[in-house]
N, C-alpha and C positions, 0 to 999 in steps of 0.2 A: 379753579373752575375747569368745567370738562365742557367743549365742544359734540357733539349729537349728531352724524347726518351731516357736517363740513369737518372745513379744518379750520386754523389761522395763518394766515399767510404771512411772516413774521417780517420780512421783507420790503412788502409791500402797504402791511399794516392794515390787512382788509378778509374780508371772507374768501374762502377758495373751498372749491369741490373736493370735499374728501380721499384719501386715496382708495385703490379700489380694495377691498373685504376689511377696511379698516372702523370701525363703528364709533370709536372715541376718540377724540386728541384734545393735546391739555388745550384748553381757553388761553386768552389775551392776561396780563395781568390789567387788573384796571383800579385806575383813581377816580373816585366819586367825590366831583369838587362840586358844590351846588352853583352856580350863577342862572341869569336873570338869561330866558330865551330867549330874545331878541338878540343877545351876545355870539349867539352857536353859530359858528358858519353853517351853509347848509351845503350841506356833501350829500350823495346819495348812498341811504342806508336800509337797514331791516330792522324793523325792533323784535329783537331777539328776545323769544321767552325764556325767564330766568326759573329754572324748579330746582327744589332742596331735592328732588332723588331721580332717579331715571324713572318713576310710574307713571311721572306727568298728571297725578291723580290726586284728589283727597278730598275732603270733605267740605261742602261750601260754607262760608261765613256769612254773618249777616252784611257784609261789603258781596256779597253774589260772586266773589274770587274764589278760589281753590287753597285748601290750607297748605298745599304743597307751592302753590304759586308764588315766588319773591317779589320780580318787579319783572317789566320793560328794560332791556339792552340793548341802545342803540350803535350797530357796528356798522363802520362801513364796508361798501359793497361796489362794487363794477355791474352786478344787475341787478335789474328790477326785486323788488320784494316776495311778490306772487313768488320765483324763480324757488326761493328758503321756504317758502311756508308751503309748496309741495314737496318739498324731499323731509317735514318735519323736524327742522334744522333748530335746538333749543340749546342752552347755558344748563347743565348741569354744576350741582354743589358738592354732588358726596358720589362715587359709584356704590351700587349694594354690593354685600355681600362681605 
């Protein structure tokens, strides 16, 4: 996975501000274990949109999603949410070209 608009701060284990003319950096690796929500500590996060390509675009399904659309990634974060969803901060799966 390719990070969009941040970086991962491997460190610290959380989003960090991009470096500067830098557009992509690889993503977190991540383990998708399902449990029961009331289990999830709650830390403060973004839910990171996940797309199969950098267009952020595709055709909608009868679910009113994007076919390009995966899921919801919630990463954590030291600010507020609004802070990622103005700089258009998303999970990429593949770069083109």
């Amino acid at each position: 996975m390719f990070l969009e608009g941040a970086k991962w701060d491997f460190k610290h284990r959380q989003l960090d501000d991009s470096d500067p003319k830098v557009l992509f950096t690889e993503g977190p690796v991540v383990w998708l274990k399902p449990v029961r929500t009331v289990t999830i500590p709650h830390v403060s996060n973004y839910d990171c949109p996940m797309y199969r390509t950098t267009e952020r675009r595709g055709v909608l399904t009868t679910t009113g999603k994007s076919s390009n659309f995966v899921m919801n990634m919630r990463l954590p974060t030291d600010r507020p949410s609004n802070y990622w969803v103005l700089r258009g901060v998303a999970l990429l799966l593949q770069m083109d070209g």
